[in-house]
matplotlib code that plots the C-alpha trace (Angstrom):
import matplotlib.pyplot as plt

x = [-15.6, -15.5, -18.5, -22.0, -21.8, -23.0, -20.7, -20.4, -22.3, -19.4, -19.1, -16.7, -15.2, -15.1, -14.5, -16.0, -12.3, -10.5, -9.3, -10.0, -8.1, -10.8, -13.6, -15.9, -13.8, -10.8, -13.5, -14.3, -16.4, -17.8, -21.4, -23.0, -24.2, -21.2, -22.2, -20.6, -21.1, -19.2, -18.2, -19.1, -16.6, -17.7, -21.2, -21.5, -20.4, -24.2, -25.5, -22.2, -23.2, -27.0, -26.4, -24.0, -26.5, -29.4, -27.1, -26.6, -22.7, -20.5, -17.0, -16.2, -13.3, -11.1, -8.0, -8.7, -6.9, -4.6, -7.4, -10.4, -8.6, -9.6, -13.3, -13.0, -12.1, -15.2, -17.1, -15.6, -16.6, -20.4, -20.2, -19.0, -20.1, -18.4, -15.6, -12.9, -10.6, -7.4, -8.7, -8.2, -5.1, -3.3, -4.2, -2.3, 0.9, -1.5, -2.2, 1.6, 5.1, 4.8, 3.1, 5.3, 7.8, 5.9, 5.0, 8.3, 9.6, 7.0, 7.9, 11.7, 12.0, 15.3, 14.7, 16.9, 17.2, 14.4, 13.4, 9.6, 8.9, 5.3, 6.7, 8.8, 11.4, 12.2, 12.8, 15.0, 17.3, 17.7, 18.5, 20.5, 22.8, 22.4, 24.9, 24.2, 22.9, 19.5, 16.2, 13.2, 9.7, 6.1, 4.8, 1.2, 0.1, 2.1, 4.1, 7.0, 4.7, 7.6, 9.8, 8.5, 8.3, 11.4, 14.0, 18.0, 19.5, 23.0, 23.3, 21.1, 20.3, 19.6, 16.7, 15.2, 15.2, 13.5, 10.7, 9.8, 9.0, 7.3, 5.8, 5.7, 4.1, 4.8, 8.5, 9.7, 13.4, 15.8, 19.5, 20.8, 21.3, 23.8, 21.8, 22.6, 18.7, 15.8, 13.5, 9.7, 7.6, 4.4, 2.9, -0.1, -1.1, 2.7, 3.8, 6.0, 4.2, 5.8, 9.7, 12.0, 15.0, 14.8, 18.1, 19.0, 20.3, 24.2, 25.5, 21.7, 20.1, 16.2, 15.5, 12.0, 11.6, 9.8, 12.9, 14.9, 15.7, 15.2, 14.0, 14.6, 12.9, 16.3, 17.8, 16.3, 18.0, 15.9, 16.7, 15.0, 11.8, 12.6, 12.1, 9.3, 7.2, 7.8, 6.6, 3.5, 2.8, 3.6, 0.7, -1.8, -2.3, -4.1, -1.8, 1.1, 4.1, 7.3, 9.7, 13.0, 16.2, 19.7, 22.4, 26.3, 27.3, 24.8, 22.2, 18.4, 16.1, 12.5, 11.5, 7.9, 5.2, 1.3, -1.5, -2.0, 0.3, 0.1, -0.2, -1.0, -4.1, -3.5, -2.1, -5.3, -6.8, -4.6, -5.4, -9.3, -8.8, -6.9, -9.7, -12.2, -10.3, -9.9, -13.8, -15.0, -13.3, -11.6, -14.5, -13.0, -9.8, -6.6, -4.5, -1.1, 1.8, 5.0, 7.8, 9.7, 7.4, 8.1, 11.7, 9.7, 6.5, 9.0, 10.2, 7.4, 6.8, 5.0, 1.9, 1.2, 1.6, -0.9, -3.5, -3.0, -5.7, -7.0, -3.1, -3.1, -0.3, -1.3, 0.9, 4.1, 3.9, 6.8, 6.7, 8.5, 9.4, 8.6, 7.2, 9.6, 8.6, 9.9, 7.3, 7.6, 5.9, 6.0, 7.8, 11.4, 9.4, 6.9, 3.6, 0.3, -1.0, -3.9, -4.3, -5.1, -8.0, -7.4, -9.8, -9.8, -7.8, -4.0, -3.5, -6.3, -6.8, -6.6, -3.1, -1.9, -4.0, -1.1, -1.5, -4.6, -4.3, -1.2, -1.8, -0.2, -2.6, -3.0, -4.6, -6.4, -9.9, -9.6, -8.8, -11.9, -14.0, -12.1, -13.7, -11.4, -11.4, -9.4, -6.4, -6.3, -3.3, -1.5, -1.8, -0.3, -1.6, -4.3, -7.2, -6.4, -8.9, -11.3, -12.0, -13.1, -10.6, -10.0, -12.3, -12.7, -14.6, -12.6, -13.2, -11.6, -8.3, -7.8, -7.3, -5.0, -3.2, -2.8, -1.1, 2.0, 5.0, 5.5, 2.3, 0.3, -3.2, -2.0, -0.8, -4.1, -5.8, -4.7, -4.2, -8.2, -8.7, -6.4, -7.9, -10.7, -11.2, -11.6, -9.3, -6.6, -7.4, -7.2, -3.8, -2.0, -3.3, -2.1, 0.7, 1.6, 4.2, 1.0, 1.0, 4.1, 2.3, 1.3, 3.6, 6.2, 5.3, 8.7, 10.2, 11.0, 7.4, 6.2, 7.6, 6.7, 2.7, 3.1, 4.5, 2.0, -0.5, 0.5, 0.8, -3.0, -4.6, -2.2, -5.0, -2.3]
y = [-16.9, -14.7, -12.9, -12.9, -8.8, -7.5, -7.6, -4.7, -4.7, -5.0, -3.4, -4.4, -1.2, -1.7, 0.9, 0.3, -0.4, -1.1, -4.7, -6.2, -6.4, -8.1, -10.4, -12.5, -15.1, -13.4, -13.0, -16.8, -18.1, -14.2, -15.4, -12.3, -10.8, -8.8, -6.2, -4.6, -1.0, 0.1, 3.7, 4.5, 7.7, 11.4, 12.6, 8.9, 10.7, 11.3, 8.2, 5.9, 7.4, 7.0, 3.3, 3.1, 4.5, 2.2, -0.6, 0.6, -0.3, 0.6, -0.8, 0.0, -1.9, -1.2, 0.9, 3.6, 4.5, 7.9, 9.5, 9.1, 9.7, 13.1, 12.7, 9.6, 12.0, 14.3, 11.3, 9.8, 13.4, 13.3, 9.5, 10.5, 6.8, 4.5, 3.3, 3.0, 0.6, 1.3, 5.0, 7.8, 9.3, 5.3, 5.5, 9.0, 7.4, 5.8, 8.8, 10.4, 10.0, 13.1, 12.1, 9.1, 12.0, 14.1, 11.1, 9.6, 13.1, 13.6, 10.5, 10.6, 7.7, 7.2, 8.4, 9.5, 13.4, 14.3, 17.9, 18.7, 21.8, 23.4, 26.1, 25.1, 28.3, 26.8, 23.1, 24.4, 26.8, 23.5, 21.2, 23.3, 23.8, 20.2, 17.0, 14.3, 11.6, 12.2, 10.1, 11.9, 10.6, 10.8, 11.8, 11.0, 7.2, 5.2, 2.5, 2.8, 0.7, -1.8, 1.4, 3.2, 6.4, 6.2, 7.6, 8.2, 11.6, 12.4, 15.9, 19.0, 18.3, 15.2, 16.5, 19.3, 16.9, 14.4, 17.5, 18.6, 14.9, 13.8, 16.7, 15.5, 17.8, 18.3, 18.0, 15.0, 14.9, 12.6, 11.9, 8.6, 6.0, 3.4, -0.1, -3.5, -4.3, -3.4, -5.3, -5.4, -5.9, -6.7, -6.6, -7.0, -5.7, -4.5, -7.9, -8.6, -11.2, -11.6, -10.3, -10.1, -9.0, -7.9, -7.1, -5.3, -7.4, -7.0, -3.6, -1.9, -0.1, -0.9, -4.0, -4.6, -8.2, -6.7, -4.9, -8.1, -8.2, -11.2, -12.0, -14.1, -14.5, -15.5, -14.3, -10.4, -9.0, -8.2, -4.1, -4.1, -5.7, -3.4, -0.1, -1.7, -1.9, 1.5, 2.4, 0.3, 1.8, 5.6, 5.5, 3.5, 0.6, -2.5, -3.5, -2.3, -2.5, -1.1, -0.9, -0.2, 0.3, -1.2, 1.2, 0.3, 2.5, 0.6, 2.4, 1.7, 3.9, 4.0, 4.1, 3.4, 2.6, 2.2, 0.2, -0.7, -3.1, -6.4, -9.7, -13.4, -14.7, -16.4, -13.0, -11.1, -14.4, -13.4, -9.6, -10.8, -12.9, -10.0, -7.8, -10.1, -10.2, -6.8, -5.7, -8.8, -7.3, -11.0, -12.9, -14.3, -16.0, -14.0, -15.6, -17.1, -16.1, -17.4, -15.3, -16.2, -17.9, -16.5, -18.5, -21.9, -20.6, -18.7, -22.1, -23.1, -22.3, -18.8, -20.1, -22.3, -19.5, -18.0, -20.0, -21.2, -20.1, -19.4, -21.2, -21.3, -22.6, -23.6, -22.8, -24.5, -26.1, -27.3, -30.7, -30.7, -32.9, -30.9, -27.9, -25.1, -24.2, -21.0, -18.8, -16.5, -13.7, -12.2, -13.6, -12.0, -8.4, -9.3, -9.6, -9.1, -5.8, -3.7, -0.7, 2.2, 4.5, 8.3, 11.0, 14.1, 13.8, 13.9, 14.8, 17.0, 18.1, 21.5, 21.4, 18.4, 18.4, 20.4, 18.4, 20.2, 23.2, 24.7, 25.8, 27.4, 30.5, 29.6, 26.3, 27.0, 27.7, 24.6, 22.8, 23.5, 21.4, 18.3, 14.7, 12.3, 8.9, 5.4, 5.3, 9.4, 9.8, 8.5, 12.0, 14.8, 17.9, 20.6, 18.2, 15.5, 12.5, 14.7, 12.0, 8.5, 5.7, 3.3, 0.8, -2.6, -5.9, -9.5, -9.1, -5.9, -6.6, -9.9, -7.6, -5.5, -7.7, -10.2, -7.4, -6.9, -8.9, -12.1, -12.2, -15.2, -16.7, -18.7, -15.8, -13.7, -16.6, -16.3, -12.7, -12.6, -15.8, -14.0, -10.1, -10.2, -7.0, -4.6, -5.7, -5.7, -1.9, -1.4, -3.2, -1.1, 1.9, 1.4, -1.2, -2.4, -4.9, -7.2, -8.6, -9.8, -12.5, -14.4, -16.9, -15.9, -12.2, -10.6, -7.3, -7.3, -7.9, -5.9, -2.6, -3.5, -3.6, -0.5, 1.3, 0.1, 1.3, 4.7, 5.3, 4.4, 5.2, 8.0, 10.9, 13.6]
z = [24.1, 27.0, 27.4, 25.5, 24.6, 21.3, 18.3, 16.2, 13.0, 10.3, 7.3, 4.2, 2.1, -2.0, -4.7, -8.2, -10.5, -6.8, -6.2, -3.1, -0.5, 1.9, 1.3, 3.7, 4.1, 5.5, 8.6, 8.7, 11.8, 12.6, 13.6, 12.5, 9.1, 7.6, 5.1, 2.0, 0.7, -2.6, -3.3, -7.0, -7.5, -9.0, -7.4, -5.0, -1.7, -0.2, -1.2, 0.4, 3.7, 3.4, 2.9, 5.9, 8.3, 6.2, 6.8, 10.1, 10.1, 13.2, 11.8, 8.4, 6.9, 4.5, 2.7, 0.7, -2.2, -2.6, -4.9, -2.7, 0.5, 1.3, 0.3, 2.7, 5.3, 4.3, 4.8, 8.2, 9.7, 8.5, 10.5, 13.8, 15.8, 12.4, 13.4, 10.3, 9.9, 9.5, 10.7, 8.7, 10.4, 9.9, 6.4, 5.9, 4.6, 1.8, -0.4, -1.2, -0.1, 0.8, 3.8, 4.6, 4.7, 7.0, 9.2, 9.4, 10.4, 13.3, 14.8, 14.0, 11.9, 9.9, 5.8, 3.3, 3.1, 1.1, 0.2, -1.4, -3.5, -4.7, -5.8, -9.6, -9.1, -5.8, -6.8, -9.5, -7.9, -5.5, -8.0, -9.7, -6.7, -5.6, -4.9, -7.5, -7.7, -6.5, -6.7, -7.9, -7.5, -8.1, -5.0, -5.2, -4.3, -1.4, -3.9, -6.2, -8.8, -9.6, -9.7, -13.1, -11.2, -9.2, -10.8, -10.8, -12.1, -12.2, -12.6, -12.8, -16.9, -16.5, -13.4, -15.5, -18.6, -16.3, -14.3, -18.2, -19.2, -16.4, -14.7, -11.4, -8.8, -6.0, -6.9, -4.6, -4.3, -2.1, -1.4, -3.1, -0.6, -1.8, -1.0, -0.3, -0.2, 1.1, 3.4, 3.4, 6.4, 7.1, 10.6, 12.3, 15.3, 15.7, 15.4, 12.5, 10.2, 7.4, 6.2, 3.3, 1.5, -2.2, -3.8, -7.5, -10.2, -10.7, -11.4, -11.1, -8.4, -7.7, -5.6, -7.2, -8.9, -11.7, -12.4, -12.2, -8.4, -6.1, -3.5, 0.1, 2.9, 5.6, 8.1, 8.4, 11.1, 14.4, 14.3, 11.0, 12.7, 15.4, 13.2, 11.3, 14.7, 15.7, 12.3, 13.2, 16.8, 15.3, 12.6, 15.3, 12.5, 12.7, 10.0, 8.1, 6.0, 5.6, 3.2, 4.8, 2.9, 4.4, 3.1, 2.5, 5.2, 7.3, 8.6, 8.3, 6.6, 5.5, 2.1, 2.3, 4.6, 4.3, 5.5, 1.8, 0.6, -1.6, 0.4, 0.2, 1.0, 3.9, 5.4, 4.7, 6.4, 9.6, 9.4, 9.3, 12.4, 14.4, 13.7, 14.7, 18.0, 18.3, 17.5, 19.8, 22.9, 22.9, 22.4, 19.5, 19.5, 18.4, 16.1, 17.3, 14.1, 15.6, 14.9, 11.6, 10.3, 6.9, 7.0, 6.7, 4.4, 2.3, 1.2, -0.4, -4.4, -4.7, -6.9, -4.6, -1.7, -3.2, -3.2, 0.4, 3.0, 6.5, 7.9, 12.0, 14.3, 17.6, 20.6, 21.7, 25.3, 27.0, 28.8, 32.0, 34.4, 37.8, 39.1, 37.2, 33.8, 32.2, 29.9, 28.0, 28.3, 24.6, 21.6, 21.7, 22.3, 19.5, 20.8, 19.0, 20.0, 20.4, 18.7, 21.0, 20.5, 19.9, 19.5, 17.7, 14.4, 14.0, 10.3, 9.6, 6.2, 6.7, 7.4, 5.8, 2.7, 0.9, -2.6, -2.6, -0.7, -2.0, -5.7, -8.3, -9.1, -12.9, -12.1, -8.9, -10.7, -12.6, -9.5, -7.8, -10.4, -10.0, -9.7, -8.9, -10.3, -9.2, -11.3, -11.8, -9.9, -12.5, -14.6, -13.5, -15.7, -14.1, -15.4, -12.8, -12.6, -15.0, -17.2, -17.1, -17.1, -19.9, -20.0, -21.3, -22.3, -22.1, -26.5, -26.2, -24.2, -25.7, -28.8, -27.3, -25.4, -28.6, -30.3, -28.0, -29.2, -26.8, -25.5, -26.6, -26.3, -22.9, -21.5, -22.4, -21.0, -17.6, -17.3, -18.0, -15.9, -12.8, -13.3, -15.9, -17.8, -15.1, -12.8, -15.7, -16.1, -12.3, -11.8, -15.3, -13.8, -10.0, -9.4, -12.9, -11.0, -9.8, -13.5, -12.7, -10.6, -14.7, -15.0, -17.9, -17.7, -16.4, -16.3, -20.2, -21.7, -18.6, -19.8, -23.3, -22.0, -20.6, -23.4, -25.7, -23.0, -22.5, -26.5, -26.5, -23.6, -22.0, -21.7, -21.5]

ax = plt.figure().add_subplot(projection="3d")
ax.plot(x, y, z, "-o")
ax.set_aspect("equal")
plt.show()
């Protein structure tokens, strides 16, 4: 340890229905107390920043999901000296693609074409005029959820058939990009940690493994790493992913990016380290994560990634035989970074807001009354997050669950003993494709779950 100055007083971020992403542990050997506060949703906002100044918390960690985002930002305003982590302005790809389009365009970042219309007359005389295929999307949360709200049209019948089904608002259209894969990165501290290729089944189109695509973690090429850390310095982020497609004619473009993003334990276990660097002005020790890493982990069998913790490589030192030794200096222009502070706020929602701020006139009254809810994004009818989301005891899903066809008692048994009731609710709501992590529980009897679960709990 360098020096003897104060450490911040650390607070951890949890929303009632919200899984995790950090606990305690991830900040293993920080000598001080670290806090939690949880945000309880609908009326909870005055009372979440009482006990932060109570708790008298000066770093408060943690993502923020796309339905609380902009009362997050009500709140980070009313705690001018609370530091947020990611901040605020990093987090702004979290709540739609709509702003991963927006950011990616500020900082010129390679996407497919992608047009966005509020306005229905508008998005039809488009599609109506438009080259097919096309990819529409729900705009509102960062992920593709396994790809059930990612879809391919072929012609203007098949789009409008599609809009009057779905309903999607905004109207989110992009060009289809031919793929060979896409590539996910994670990175920390702008460093790529973690890389891989997912590719589509034979003949088929989306590249998530829910859908029946694979995965491999060899040989991503460096210019993909490249774009990813650009990514990461653009949005400021103390971590960070990317989804980034490689095309048949290709080029490289973003799909997604976010600083929320589903990783293994012993990642979060790295982010927790970084951070504890970063907030102890390098009294703590910053983690070393040697480049490729992922190439040799990668080999080992997924259920037993997962369970893996708090992993830590020491660094290489070359013996030599005489005065010369060459170092280094970074690793192949990798380095762990700091983030850099900026003041003022660069996606204020004022401006940016435009989910909320531009609306339709017949539902702008109804708008106003809004409480939003975890999970609410999922509708996408003028009584948005207006109700309470389905809720469960263990008695009450093992029910359900049991009455799905190829869905057994052992497979109950560890979905309960994985998410519990709660959690189970949480992940069908959000990211439906983190069931896929239940041994035996693949794309076929995933889609069956979900369409017994919108015939009885779909609140449209």
């Amino acid at each position: 340890m360098k020096t003897n100055k104060a450490l911040p007083k650390i607070g951890l971020l949890y929303l009632d229905y919200v899984l995790r992403f950090f606990d305690k542990s991830n900040f293993k050997n920080w000598p001080d107390k670290i806090e939690h506060v949880t945000y309880r949703w609908g009326n909870d906002k005055q009372r979440f920043i009482n006990e932060i100044k109570r708790k008298k918390i000066e770093v408060l960690i943690g993502n923020i999901p796309a339905t609380a985002y902009e009362t997050f930002r009500e709140i980070s305003r009313e705690l001018p000296d609370v530091k947020f982590v990611p901040s605020l302005d990093s987090q702004f790809s979290n709540k739609s693609k709509e702003n991963v389009t927006h950011f990616c365009k500020k900082y010129k970042l390679p996407t497919p074409h992608t047009e966005i219309f509020y306005i229905p007359d508008q998005a039809d005389n488009y599609l109506v005029n438009a080259k097919y295929p096309k990819i529409i999307k729900r705009s509102y949360g960062p992920s593709n959820y396994g790809g059930y709200f990612v879809h391919k049209v072929n012609n203007y019948r098949e789009a409008k058939s599609l809009l009057w089904e779905k309903r999607y608002y905004p109207v989110y259209v992009q060009d289809f990009v031919p793929m060979e894969a896409d590539i996910r990165v994670m990175l920390i501290g702008h460093k790529p940690v973690c890389a891989f290729w997912r590719r589509p089944p034979e003949g088929e189109w989306l590249t998530n493994t829910s859908q029946g695509g694979s995965m491999d973690y060899q040989d991503v090429p460096k210019n993909v790493l490249d774009l990813a850390k650009r990514a990461s310095k653009a949005a400021n982020a103390e971590y960070w992913a990317c989804d980034i497609a490689l095309g048949k004619d290709g080029k490289l473009r973003i799909l997604e990016c976010a600083t929320a993003f589903a990783a293994f334990p012993y990642i979060r276990d790295w982010i927790g380290q970084y951070l504890m660097w970063l907030l102890s002005d390098g009294q703590l020790k910053k983690p070393n994560i040697p480049l490729y890493n992922w190439e040799e982990l990668g080999k080992i069998d997924s259920s037993l990634l997962r369970t893996m913790r708090h992993i830590s490589f020491s660094k290489y030192t070359p013996s030599q035989d005489s005065n010369e030794c060459f170092s280094r200096f970074d690793e192949f222009g990798f380095p762990i970074q700091d983030t850099e502070y900026r003041s003022g706020e660069e996606w204020p929602s004022e401006v940016w807001n435009r989910q909320d701020n531009f609306r339709l006139e017949a539902a702008a009254t109804q708008a106003a009354t809004l409480t939003p809810l975890p999970g609410a994004d999922e509708q996408q009818d003028p009584d948005l997050g207006s109700y309470e989301p389905a809720k469960f005891n263990e008695a009450e899903l093992r029910t359900f669950l049991n009455n799905i066809r190829g869905i057994g008692d052992k497979m109950v048994d560890d979905i309960l003993l994985q998410f519990g009731a709660e959690g189970f609710v949480n992940a069908i709501n959000t990211d439906p494709e983190q069931l896929c992590i239940i041994k035996n529980l693949k794309a076929k009897k995933l889609n069956l779950l979900l369409d017994q679960w919108k015939q009885q709990y779909d609140q449209d």
